[in-house]
C-alpha positions, -999 to +999 in steps of 0.1 A: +016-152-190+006-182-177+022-174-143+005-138-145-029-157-147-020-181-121-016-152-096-049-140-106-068-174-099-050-179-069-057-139-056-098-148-061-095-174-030-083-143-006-106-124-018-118-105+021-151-109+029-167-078+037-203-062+032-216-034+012-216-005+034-178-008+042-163-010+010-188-007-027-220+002-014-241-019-040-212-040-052-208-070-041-166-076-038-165-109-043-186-112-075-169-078-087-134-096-081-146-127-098-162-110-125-128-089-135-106-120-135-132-138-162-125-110-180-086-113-178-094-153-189-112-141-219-085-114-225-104-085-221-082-067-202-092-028-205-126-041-188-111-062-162-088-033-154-115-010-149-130-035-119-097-042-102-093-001-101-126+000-086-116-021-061-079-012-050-093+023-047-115+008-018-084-007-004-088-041-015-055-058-010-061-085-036-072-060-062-046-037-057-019-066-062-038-077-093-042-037-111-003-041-103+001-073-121-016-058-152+001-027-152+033-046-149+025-068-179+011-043-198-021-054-201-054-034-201-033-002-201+001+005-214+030-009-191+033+014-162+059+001-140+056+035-116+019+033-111+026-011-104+051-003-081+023+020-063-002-003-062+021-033-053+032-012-018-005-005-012-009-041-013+019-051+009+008-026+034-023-039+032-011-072+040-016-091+009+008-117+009+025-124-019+022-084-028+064-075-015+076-103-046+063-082-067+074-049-052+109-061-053+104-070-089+096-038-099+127-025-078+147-050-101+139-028-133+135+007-121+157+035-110+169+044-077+149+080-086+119+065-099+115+041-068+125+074-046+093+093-069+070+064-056+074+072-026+074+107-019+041+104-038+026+077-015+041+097+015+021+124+004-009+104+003-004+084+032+000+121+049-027+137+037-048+106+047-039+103+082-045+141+086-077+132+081-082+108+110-070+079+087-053+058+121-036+035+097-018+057+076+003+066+108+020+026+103+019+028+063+037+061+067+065+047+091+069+014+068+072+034+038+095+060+053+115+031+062+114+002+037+103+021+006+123+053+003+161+045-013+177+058+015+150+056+047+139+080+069+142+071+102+130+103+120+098+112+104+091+069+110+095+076+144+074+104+146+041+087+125+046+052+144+050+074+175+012+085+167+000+054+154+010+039+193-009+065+207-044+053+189-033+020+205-021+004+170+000-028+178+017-029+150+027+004+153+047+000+183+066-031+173+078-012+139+085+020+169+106-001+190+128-013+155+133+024+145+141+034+178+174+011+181+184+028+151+186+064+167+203+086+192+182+099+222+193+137+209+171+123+176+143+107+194+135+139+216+131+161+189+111+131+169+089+130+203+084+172+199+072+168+165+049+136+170+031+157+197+029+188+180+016+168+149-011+147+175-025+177+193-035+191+152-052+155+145-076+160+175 
């Protein structure tokens, strides 16, 4: 527990500075982050919970990694190590930094299925998202495609890192040029066909 909490305190100094309009409208992040982890302090969990779900909805990296910790530890809601490993990815995608320890802690205690359930769901998501002009969902899709699922899925990576390049997303193409090694050209032509077809319907 007292490691649990640790990652807590340490999470509030990387807490992102951003303002009202992009993320909780009147909320203030910081003092919303802050508040939820006096709550864990004073054990009131259920309430703390309910602020760090708030905030990884907004795509708060810290909170997300946090609503992961307590799902994990089953505290605030019943242990829920599905809906941790969720919000754990999330957080890695979203470049927390500690967020992939906990990810492959998860993976530790779960099922090949279950971790193969995770993400087809956030595939899904990530999908739906970037068909609607979400331009970072292209890279979350190829990273999950390739790191999350049991047995990746090189081909459909190439074809959502192919799109994230064309917005212009660097980190797209450096994850692009890894996937391509791993394919034949017979592959990538028909992974080019598809990005296309998929591009021309996003714009």
């Amino acid at each position: 527990m007292q490691k649990f909490l640790l990652s807590l305190f340490l999470a509030v100094a990387m807490v992102p500075e951003a303002n009202s309009e992009n993320h909780l409208n009147e909320l203030n992040i910081d003092e919303s982050f802050r508040a939820a982890v006096k709550l864990v302090e004073s054990k009131q969990y259920i309430d703390a919970i309910s602020i760090f779900n708030i905030l990884a909805e907004q795509e708060i990296p810290e909170a997300q990694f946090n609503l992961s910790l307590l799902l994990f530890n089953g505290l605030g809601a019943p242990k829920n190590y599905k809906a941790s490993l969720s919000w754990a990815w999330k957080a890695h995608l979203n470049e927390h930094e500690t967020a992939l320890g906990q990810v492959n802690a998860i993976l530790d205690l779960i099922t090949p299925e279950l971790q193969d359930t995770v993400a087809e769901q956030l595939i899904e998501e990530f999908t739906e998202l970037a068909r609607a002009g979400d331009q970072m969902a292209t890279v979350k899709l190829g990273i999950t495609y390739t790191d999350l699922l049991v047995e990746p899925n090189n081909l459909d990576a190439y074809t959502w890192l192919s799109i994230g390049q064309a917005y212009g997303i660097e980190k797209a193409s450096s994850l692009l040029t890894e996937v391509t090694d791993l394919l034949t050209i017979e592959e990538i032509l028909v992974q080019q066909d598809a990005a296309a077809r998929i591009f021309s319907e996003l714009r």
